[in-house]
N, C-alpha and C positions, 0 to 999 in steps of 0.2 A: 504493500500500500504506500509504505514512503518513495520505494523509488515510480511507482505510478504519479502519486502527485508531485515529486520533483520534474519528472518527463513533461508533466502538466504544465506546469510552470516556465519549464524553458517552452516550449514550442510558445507558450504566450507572451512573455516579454521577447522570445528573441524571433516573432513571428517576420518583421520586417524581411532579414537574413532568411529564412524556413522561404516565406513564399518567393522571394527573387530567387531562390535555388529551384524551388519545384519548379516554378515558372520556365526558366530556360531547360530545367531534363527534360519535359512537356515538350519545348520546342524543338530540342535537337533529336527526339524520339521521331517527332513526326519527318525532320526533315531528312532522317539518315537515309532512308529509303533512296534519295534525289541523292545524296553520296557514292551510294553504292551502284548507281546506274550508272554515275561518271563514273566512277573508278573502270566500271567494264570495258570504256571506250579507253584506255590507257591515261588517265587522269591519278596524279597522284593525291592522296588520300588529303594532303595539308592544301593545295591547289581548286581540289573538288570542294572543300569544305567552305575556303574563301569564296567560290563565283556561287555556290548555292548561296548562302550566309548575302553575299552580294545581293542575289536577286530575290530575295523574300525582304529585301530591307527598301530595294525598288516598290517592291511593290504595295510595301506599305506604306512610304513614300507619297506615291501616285494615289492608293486608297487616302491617305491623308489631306493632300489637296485638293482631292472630288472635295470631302467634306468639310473641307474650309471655305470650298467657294460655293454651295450650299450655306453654309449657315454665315458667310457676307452675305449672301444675298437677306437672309432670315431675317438679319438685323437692321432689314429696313423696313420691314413690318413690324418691329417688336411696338411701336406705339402700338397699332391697333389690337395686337392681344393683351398688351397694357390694359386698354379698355374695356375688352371681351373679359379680360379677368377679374375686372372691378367691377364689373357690371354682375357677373356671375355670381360675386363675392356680396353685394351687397343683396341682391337678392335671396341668397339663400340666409343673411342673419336677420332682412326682413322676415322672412319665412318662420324663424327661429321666434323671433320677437310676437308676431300672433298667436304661434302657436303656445307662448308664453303666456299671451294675455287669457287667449279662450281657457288655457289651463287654470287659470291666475281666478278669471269668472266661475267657471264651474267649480271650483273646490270652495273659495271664500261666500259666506254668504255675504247678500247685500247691503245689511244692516252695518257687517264689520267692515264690508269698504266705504261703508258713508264718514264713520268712524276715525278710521285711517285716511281718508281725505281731509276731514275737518283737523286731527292733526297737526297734516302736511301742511295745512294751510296755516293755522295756529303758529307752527315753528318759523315758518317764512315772515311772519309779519313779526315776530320777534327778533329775528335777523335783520330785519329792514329797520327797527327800529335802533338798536346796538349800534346799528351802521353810521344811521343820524346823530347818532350822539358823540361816536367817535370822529367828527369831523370837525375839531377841534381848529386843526389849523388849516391855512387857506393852499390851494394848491400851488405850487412854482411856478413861476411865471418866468416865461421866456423871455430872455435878453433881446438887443438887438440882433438882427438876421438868423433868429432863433437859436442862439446861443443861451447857455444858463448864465444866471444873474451873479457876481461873487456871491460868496460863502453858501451855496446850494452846493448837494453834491451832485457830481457827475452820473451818468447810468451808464456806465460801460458794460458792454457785452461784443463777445467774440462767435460769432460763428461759425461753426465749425459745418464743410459741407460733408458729407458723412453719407454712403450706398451701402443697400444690401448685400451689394456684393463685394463690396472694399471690404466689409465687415468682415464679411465670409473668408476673403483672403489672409487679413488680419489675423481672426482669430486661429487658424489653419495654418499658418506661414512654413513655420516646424514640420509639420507633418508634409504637406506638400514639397515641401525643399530633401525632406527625408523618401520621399517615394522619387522624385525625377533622380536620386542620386544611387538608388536601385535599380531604377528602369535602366538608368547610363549604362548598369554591369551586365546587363543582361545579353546582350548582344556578341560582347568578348566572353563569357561563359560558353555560350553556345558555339561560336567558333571553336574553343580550344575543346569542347568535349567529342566537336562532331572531329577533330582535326587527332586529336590524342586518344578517340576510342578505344583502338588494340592495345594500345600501352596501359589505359586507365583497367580494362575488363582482363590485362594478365597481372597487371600487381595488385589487382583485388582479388584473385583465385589465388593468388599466392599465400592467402592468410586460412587456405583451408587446405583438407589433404583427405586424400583417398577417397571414398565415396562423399565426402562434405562437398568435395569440389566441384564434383557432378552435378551436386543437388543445388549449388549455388548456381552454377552457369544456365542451370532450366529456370531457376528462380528469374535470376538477370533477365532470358527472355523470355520468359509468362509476363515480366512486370513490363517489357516492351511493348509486348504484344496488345497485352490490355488496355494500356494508354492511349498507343498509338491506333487501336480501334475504336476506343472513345471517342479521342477528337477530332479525328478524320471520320467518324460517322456525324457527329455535332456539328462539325465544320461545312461537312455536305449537305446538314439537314438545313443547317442556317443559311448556306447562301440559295439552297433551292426557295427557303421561306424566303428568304429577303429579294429574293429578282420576281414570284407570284407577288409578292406584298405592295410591290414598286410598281407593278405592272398594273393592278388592282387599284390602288391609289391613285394612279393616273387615269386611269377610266371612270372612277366616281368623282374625280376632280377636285382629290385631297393636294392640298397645295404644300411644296417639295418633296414630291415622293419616292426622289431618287435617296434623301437624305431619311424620308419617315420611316419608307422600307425594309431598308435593311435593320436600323435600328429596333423596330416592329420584330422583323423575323429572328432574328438572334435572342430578343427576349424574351421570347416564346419558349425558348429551351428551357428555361430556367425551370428547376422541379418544383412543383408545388405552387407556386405564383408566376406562374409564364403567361398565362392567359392575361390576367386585370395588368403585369407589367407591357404586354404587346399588343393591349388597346390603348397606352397612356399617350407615347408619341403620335397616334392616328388621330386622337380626340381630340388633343390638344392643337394639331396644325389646323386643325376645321375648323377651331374658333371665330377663324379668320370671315369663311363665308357664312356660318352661322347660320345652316338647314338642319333641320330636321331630320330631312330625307340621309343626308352626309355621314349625320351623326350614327343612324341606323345603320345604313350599309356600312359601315366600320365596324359595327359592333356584330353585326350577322356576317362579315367576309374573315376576319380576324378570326372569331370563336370556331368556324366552318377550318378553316386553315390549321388551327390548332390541334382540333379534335382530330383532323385526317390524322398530320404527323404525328403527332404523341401516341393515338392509337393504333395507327397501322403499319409507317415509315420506322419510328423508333424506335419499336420491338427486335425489328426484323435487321435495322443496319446498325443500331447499338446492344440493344438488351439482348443479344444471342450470344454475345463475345465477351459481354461483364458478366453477367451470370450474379447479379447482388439480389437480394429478395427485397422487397418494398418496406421492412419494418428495419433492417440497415442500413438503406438507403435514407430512410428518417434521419434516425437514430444518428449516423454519420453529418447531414446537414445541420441537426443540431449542434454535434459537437463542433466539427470545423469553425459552421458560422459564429459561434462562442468565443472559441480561440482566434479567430482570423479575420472575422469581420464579411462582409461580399467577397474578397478575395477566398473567405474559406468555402464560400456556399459554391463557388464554380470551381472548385478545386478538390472539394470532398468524397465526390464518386471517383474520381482518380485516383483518389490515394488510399481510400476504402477497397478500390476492384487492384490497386498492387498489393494492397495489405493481403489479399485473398489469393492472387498469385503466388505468396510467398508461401502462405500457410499450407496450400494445395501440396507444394513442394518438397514441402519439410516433412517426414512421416511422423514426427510428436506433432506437427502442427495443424495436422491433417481434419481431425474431428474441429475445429476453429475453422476452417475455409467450409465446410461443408457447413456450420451452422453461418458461415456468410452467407451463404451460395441460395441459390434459387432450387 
């Protein structure tokens, strides 16, 4: 129990370091495969690793400045959902506020709100009177070209112009400056793992011997395998979501659907709240034209899109290759998302379907993979 809750403990204060590591094994798991095809055309291992590592940083690149020049363009409508928002906003504590009152009527009898009126009135006109009496002295009078008179004081005030979103930056500054200095590593991780592979996976067998070793190097690839089925199935489910979702969007005349899309299809994946996350960007960009009709077909093309994938696509191109049963796959999103935050909710079934590789492998470990297992 002590060294379970020490284990506990490190993976949460030293989560930063844990996930920038899972993060690039994840990536270089999926990109080895694109290694190992160069290699076949006589490419050598530190060469292949450079122009893959090259072209997935293109191409993030180029994904990156689709979505820049989407949301410039965003930022010149943000008044009007400025408004769309405020308008929503006060309507619904309108909404709030009657149903306060009719609550407020029906429970109190009448007699006691006459009561409580005559009160309220009572007290006010006792405050208006205080008021009178405290006005003792006369008000200040303004000097020439409305300057104050000597010996009046001054009413200095400073202020300060102050955004929700400066706030946000502010109060964040730390953290944010601590993840872009993560993310910086991520890239040379990946490089040297995809580039030192044979060297990394023979001075890790060296620490086992005789049949441990065997059992290590199937562990090694069960935990590839699994992974890299994971997110190459997620990966394919999300861009098929995201090019129907974009496609869809622009035929009910959701406005930037190149940008709402894929954002919509990716968060669809999410376990357990994919659905209300991958109608929030569709709902939200419709503010703009503000139908009815808009609002609907978002919310009947999203939930229609969801239910295929999740019930039919994601069994068949993920759930046949993780093999986790639905009450671990919980169980696991709680804990991650605990220790880890969002990074642990998308990072959980990975590390729960290696955990279960490993167990599969080990023969003490065995009865534990089978109680993960499906």
């Amino acid at each position: 129990m002590i060294a379970l809750g020490v284990a506990i403990a490190i993976l949460y204060f030293g989560r930063v370091f844990f996930i920038t590591s899972a993060v690039a094994v994840i990536i270089a798991f999926i990109l080895e495969p694109f290694v190992a095809l160069l290699m076949r055309v006589r490419f050598p291992r530190t060469l292949a690793s450079f122009v893959v590592c090259a072209v997935a940083l293109t191409i993030l690149y180029v994904v990156g400045m689709g979505a820049y020049s989407q949301l410039s363009a965003l930022s010149n409508d943000l008044p009007k959902y400025g408004e769309r928002m405020a308008d929503l906003i006060d309507g619904i504590q309108q909404k709030i506020a009657d149903a306060e009152d009719r609550t407020y009527h029906i429970l109190v009898p009448a007699r006691q709100r006459q009561q409580q009126a005559e009160q309220a009135k009572l007290l006010q006109q006792q405050q208006a009177a205080k008021g009178r009496r405290g006005k003792s002295q006369p008000p200040p009078q303004p000097g020439p070209f409305g300057a104050p008179q000597p010996g009046q004081p001054v009413d200095v005030r400073i202020h300060e112009e102050r955004t929700p979103i400066g706030d946000f930056l502010a109060a964040r500054w730390s953290s944010l400056y601590e993840f872009f200095l993560m993310a910086s590593f991520v890239p040379f991780l990946v490089y040297f793992m995809l580039s030192w592979r044979d060297h990394v996976n023979r001075s890790f067998l060296q620490f086992f011997h005789g049949e441990t070793r065997l059992v290590a190097a199937r562990s090694l690839e069960g935990i590839a395998e699994m992974v890299r089925a994971f997110v190459v199935g997620n990966s394919v489910l999300g861009l098929l979501l995201a090019a129907l979702s974009s496609m869809v969007f622009w035929i009910i005349h959701v406005p930037f659907p190149v940008l709402v899309g894929p954002l919509s299809g990716f968060l669809s994946l999410v376990p357990y709240i994919g659905l209300p996350l991958a109608m929030a960007p569709p709902l939200l960009a419709a503010l703009v034209p503000n139908t009815v009709s808009i609002y609907v077909l978002v919310v009947v093309s999203v939930a229609l899109m969801h239910l295929i994938a999740m019930n039919l696509l994601y069994p068949k191109v993920v759930g046949s290759r993780v093999h986790l049963n639905p009450l671990v796959v919980t169980f696991s999103l709680m804990l991650w998302g605990f220790l880890w935050d969002a990074p642990g909710l998308l990072l959980a079934i990975p590390l729960t379907a290696g955990l279960k590789a490993v167990c599969d492998n080990v023969k003490g470990l065995r009865p534990i993979g089978k109680f993960l297992g499906d």
